[in-house]
PAZAPA-4460 file (N, C-alpha, C; in steps of 0.05 Angstrom, whole numbers, plus 32768, in hexadecimal, padded with zeros to 4 digits):
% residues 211
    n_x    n_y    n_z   ca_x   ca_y   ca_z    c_x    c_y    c_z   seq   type   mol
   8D21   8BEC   876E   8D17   8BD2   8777   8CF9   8BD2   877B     1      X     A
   8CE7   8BE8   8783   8CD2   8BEE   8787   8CBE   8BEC   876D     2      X     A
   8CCC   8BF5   875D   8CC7   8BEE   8749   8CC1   8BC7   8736     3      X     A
   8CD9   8BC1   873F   8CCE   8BA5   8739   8CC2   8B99   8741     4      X     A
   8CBC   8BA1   8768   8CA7   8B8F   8772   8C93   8B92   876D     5      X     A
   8C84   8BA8   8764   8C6D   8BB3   8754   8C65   8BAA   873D     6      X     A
   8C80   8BA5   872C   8C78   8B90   870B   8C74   8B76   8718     7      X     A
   8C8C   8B6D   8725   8C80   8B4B   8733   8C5F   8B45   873B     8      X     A
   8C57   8B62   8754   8C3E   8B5C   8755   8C29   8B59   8745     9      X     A
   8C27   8B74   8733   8C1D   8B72   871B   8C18   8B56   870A    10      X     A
   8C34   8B51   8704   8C31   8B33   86F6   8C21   8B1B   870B    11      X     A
   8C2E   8B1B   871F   8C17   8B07   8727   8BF9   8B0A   872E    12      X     A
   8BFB   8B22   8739   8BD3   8B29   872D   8BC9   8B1D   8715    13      X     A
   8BDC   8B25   86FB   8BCA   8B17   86DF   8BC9   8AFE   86E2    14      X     A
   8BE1   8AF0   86F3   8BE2   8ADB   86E9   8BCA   8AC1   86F9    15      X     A
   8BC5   8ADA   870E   8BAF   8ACC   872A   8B93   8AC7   871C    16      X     A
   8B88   8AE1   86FE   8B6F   8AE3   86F4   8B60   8ACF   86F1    17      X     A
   8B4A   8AC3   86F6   8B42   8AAC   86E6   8B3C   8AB7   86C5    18      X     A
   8B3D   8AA0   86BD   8B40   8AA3   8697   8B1D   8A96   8696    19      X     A
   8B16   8AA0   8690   8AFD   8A9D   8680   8AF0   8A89   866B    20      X     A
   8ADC   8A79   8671   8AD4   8A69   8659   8AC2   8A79   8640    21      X     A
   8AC7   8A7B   862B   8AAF   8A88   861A   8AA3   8A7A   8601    22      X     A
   8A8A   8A6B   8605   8A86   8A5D   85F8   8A7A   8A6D   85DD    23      X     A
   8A77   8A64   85C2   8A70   8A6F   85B4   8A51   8A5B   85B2    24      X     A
   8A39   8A5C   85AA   8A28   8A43   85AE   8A13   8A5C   859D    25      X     A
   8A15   8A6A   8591   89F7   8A76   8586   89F8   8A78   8560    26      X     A
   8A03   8A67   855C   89FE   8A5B   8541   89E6   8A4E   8532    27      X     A
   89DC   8A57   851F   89BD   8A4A   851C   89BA   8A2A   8505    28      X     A
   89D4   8A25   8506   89D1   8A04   84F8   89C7   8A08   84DE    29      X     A
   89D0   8A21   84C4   89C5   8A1F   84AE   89CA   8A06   849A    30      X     A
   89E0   89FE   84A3   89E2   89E5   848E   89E5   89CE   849B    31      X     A
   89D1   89D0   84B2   89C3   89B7   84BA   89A6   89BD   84C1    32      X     A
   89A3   89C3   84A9   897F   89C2   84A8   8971   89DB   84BB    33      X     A
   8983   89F2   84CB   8979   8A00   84DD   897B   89FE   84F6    34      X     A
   8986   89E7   84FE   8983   89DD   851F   8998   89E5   852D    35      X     A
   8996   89F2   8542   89B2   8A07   854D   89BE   89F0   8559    36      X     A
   89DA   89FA   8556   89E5   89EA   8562   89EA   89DF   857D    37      X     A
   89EB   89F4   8586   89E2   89F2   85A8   89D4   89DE   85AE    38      X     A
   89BF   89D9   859F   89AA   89C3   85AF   89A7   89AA   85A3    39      X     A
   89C9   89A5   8591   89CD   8987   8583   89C7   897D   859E    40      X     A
   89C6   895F   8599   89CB   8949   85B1   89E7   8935   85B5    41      X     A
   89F0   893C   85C9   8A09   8930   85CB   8A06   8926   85E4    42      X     A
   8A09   8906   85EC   8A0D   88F7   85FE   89F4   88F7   8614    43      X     A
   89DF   8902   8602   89C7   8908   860C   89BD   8921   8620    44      X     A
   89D2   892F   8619   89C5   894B   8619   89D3   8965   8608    45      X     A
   89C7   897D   8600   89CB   8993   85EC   89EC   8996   85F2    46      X     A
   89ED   8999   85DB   8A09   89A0   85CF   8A1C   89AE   85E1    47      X     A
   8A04   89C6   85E5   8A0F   89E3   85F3   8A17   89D3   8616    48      X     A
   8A0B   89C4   8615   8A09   89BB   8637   8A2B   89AF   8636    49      X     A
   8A2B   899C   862A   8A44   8986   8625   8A60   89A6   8624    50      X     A
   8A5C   89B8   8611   8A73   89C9   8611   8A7D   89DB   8623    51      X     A
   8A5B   89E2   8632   8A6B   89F1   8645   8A76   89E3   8661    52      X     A
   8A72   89C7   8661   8A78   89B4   867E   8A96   89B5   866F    53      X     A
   8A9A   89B0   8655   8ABB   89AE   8655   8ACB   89BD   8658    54      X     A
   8ABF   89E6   8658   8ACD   89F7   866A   8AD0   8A03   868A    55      X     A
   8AB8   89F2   8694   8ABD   89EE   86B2   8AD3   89D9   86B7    56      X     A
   8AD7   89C5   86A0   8AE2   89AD   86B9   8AF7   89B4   86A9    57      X     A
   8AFC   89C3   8696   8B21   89C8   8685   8B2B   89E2   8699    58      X     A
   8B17   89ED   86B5   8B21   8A0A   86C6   8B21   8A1E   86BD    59      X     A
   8B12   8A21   86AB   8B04   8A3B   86A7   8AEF   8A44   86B3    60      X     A
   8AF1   8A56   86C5   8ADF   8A74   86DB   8ADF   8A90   86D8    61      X     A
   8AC6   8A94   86C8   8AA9   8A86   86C3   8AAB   8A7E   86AF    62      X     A
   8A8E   8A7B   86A4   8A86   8A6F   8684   8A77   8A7A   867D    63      X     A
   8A76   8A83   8667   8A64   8A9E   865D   8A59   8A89   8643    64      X     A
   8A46   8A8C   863E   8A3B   8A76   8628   8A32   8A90   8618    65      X     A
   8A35   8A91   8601   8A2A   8AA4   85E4   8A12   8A96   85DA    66      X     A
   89FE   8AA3   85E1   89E6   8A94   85CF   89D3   8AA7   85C0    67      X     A
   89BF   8A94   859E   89BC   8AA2   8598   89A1   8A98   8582    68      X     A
   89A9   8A85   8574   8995   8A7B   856C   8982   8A6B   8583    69      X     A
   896C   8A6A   857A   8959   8A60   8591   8966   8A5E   85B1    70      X     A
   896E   8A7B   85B3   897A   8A7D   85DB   896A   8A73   85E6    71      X     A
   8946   8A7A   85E5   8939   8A6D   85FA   893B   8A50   8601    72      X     A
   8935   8A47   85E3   8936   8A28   85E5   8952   8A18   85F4    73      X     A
   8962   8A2D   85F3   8978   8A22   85FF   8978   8A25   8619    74      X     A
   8973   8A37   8624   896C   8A3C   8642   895F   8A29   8649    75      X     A
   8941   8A25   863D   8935   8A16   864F   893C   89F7   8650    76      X     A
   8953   89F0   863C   8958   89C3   863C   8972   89C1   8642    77      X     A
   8986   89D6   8642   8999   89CF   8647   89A8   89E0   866C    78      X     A
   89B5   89CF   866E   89B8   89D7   8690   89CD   89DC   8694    79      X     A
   89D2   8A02   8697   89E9   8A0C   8694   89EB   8A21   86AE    80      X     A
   89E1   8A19   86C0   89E3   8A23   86DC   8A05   8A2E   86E0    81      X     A
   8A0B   8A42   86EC   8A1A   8A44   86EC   8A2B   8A5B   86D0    82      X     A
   8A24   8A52   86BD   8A33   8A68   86AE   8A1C   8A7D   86A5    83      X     A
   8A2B   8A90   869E   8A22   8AAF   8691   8A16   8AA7   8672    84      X     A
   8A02   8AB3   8670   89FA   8AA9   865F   89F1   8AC5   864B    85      X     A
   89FD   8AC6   8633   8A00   8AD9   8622   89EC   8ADD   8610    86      X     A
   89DC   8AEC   8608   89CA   8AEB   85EA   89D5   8AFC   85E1    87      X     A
   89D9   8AF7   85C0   89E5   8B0A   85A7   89CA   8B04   8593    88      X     A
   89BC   8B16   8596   89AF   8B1D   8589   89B4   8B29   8570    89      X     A
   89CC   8B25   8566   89DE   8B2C   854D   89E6   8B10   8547    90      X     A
   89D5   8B01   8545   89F1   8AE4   854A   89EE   8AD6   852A    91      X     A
   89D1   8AE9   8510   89D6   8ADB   84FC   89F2   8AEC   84EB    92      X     A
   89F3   8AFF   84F9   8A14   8B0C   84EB   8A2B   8AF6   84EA    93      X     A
   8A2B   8ADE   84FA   8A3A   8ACE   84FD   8A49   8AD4   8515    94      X     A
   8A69   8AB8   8519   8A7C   8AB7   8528   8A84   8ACB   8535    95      X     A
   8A8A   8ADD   851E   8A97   8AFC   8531   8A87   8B0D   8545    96      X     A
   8A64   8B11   8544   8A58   8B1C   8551   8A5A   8B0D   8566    97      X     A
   8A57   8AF0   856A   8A4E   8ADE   8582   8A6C   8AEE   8592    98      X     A
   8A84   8AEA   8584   8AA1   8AE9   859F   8AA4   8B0B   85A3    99      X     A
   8A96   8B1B   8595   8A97   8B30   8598   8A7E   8B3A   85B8   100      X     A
   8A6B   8B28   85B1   8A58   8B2D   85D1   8A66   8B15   85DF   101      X     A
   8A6A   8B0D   85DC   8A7C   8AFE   85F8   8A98   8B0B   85FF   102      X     A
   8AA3   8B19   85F4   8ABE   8B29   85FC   8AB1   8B40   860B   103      X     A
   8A9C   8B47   85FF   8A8F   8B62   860A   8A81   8B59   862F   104      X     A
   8A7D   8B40   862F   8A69   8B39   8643   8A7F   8B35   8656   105      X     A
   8A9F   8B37   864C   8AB1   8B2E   8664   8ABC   8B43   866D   106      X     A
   8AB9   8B5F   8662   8AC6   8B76   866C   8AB6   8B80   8683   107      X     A
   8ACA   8B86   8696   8ACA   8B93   86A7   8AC3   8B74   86C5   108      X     A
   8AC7   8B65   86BA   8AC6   8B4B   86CF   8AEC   8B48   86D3   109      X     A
   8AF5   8B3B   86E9   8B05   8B2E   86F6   8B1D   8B19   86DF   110      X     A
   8B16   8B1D   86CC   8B1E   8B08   86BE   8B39   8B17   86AD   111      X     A
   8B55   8B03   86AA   8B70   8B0B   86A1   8B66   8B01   8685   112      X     A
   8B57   8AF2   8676   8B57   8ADC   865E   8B3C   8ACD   8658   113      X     A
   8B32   8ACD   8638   8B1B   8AC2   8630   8B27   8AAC   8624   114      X     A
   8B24   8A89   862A   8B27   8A80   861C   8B0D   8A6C   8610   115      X     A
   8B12   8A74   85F5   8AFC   8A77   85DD   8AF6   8A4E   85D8   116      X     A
   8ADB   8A3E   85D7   8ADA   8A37   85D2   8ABF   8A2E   85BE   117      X     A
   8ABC   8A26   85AA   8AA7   8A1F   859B   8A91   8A0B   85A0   118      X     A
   8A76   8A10   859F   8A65   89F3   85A7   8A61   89E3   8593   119      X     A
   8A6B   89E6   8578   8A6A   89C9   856E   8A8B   89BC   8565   120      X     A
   8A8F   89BB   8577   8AA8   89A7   8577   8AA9   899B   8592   121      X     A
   8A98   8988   8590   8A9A   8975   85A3   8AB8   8963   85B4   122      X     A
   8ABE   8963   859B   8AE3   894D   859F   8AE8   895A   85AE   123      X     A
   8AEF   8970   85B3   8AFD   8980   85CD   8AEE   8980   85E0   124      X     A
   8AFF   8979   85F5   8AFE   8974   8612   8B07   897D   8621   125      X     A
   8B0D   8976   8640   8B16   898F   8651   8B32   8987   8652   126      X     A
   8B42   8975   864C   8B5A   8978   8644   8B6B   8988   863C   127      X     A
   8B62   8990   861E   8B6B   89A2   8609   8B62   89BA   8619   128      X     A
   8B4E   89C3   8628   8B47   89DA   863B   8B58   89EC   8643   129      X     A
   8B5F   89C9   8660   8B6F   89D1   8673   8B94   89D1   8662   130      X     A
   8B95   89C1   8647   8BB2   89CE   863B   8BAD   89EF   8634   131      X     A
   8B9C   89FB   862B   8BA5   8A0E   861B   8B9C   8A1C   863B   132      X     A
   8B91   8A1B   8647   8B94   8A24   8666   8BB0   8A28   866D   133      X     A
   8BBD   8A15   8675   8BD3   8A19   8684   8BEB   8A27   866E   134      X     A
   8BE2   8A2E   865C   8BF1   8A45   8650   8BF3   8A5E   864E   135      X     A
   8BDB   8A61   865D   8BDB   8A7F   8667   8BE2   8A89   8675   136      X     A
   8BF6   8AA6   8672   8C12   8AB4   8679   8C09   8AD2   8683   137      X     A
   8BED   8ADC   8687   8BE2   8AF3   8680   8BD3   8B01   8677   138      X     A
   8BC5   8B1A   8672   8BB4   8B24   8665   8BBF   8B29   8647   139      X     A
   8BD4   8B29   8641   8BE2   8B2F   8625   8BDD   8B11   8619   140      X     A
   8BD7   8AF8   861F   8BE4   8AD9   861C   8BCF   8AD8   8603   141      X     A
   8BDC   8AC9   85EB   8BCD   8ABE   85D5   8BCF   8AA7   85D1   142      X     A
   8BBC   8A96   85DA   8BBE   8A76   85D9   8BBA   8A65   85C9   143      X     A
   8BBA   8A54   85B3   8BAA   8A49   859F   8BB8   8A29   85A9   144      X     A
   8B9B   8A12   85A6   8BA0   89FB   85A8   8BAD   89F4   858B   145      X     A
   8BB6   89DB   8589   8BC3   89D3   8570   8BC1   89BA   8564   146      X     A
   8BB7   89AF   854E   8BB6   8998   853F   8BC1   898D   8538   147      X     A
   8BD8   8980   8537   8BF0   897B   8522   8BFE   898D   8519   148      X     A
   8C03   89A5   8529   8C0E   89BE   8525   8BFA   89DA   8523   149      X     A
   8BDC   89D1   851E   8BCF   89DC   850E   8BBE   89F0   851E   150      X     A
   8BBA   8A0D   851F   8BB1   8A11   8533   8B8B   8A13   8531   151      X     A
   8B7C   8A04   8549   8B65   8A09   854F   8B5E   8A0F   855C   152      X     A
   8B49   8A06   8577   8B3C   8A0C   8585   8B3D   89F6   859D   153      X     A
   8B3A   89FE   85B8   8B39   8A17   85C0   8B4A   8A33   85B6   154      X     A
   8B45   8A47   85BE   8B59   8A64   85C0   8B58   8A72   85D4   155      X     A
   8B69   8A74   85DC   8B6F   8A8F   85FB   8B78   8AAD   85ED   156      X     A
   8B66   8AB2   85FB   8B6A   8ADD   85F2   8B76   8AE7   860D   157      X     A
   8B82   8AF0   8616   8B8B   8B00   8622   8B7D   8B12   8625   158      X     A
   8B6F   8B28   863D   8B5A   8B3D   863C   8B65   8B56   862F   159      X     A
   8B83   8B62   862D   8B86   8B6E   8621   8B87   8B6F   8601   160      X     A
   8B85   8B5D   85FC   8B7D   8B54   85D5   8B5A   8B5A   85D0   161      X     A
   8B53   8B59   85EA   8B38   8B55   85E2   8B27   8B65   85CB   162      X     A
   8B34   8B83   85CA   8B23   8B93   85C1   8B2C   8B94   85B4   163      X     A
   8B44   8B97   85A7   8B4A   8B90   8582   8B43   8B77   8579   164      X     A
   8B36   8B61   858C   8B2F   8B4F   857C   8B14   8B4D   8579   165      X     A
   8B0A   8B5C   8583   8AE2   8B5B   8580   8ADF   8B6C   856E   166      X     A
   8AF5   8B89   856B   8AF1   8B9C   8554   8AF6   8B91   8538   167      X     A
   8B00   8B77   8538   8B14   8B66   851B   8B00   8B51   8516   168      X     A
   8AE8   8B4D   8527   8ADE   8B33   8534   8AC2   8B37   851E   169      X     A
   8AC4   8B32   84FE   8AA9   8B36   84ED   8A9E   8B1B   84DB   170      X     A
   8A89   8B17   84DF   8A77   8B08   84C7   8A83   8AEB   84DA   171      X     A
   8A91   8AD1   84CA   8A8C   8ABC   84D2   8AAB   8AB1   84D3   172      X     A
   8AB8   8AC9   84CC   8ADF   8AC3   84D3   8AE2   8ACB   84EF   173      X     A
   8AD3   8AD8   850C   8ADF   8AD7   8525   8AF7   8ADA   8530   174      X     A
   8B09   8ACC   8535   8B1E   8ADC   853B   8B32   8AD2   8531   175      X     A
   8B30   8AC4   8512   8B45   8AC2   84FF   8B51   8AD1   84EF   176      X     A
   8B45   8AEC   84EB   8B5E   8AFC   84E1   8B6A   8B0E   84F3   177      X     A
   8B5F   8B18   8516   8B77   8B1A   8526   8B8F   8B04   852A   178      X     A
   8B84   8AF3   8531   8B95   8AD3   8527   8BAB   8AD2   8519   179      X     A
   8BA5   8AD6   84FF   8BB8   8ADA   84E9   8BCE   8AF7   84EC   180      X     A
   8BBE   8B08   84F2   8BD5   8B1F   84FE   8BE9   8B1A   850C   181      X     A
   8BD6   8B0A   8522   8BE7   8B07   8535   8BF7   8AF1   853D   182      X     A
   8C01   8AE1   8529   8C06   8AC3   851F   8C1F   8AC3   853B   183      X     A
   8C36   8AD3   8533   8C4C   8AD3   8547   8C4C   8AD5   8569   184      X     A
   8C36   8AE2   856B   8C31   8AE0   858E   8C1E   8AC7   8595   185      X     A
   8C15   8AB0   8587   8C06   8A9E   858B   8C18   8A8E   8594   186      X     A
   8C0A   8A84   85AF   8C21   8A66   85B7   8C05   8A52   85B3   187      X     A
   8C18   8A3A   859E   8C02   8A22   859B   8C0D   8A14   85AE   188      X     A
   8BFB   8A04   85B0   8BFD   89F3   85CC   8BEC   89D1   85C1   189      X     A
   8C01   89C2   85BA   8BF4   89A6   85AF   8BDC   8994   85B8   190      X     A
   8BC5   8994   85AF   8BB0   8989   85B6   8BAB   8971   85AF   191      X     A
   8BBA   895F   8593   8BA9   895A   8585   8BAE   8939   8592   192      X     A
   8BBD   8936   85A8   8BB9   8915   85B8   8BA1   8910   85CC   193      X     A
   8B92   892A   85D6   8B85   892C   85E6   8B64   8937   85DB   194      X     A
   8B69   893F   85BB   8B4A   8940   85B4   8B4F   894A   8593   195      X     A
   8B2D   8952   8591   8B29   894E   8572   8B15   8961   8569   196      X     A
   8B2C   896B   8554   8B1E   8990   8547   8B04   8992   8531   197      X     A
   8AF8   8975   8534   8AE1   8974   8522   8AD0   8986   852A   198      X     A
   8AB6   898C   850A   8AAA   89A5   8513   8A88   899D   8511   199      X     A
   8A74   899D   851D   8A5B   8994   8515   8A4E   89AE   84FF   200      X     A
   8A54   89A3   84E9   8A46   89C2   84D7   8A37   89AE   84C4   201      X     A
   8A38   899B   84BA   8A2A   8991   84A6   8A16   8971   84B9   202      X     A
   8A04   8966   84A1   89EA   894C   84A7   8A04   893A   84B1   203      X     A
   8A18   8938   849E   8A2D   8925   84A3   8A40   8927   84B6   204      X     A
   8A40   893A   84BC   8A4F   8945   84E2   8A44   893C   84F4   205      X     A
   8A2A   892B   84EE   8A1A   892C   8508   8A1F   890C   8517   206      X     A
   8A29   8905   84FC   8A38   88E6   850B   8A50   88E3   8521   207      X     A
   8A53   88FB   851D   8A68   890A   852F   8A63   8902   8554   208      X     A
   8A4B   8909   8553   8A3D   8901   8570   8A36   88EF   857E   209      X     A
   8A34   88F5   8594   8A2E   88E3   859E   8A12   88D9   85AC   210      X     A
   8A01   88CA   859A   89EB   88CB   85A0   89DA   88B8   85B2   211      X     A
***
């Protein structure tokens, strides 16, 4: 019996962890003329500002923001008090370097779970956040929001995935071919009444915003 009260505790320790926001935001906008994304304008202020307020108010503690193209410039216009703030100075390797220094920036902190969000997809909000939030079961938990079945973004890592997924984590695929491995332990979690998986990458994305 000593025994199980020890797994019981156990389990509810993971389940006490706060889960982590990790924004990805150090992209340098090559096929939008150069202009990082971080410092689009949305609703009249940087990009990066608008994404990481939607992982404070979706309950994610802390927020680790990944930055990379023009970091300074980002520091100094956008007002991100409060979260951790990452430079990847690897960040023209692409996607995989950025979630690979933000997985790295969360080891050894307090945290059961990273859940992964992107700064140019505005449509998502703290809704879809706080859904793929309350799906988390643990440090083992693999979360993916869902489209019409379809899975996107946000994503919850579990801290014990972490390091086979930063080691898998190359060029501008990130953590889509752990993803794909790991298709069967993913719980989707339906997003698509509460927001929208558009992506700002092209001149014509930019109508996207909100200016």
């Amino acid at each position: 019996m000593a025994g199980t009260d020890n797994d019981s505790t156990g389990a509810r320790d993971a389940m006490d962890r706060a889960v982590a926001g990790l924004l990805l935001a150090a992209g340098g906008g090559r096929r939008l003329g150069g202009r990082p994304k971080a410092l689009l304008t949305h609703r009249g202020r940087p990009l990066v500002e608008h994404a990481a307020h939607t992982l404070r108010e979706g309950g994610c503690a802390p927020v680790h923001v990944v930055l990379g193209a023009a970091a300074d410039r980002v520091r100094d216009r956008a007002e991100l008090a409060g979260c951790v703030l990452v430079d990847n100075p690897r960040w023209t390797d692409g996607m995989g370097s950025s979630l690979r220094a933000g997985l790295t920036s969360l080891l050894g902190t307090d945290t059961g779970a990273a859940l992964v969000l992107l700064v140019d997809q505005p449509g998502i909000g703290p809704a879809a956040v706080a859904r793929v939030l309350a799906a988390y079961t643990g440090p083992d938990a693999l979360v993916s929001a869902a489209y019409d079945g379809r899975r996107g973004h946000p994503v919850l890592f579990g801290a014990r995935r972490w390091a086979e997924i930063a080691a898998d984590a190359e060029g501008d695929r990130g953590a889509r071919g752990y993803l794909r491995a790991h298709e069967s332990d993913i719980v989707l979690v339906e997003c698509g009444d509460v927001a929208q998986a558009y992506d700002i990458d092209t001149e014509e994305d930019l109508s996207q915003l909100d200016q």
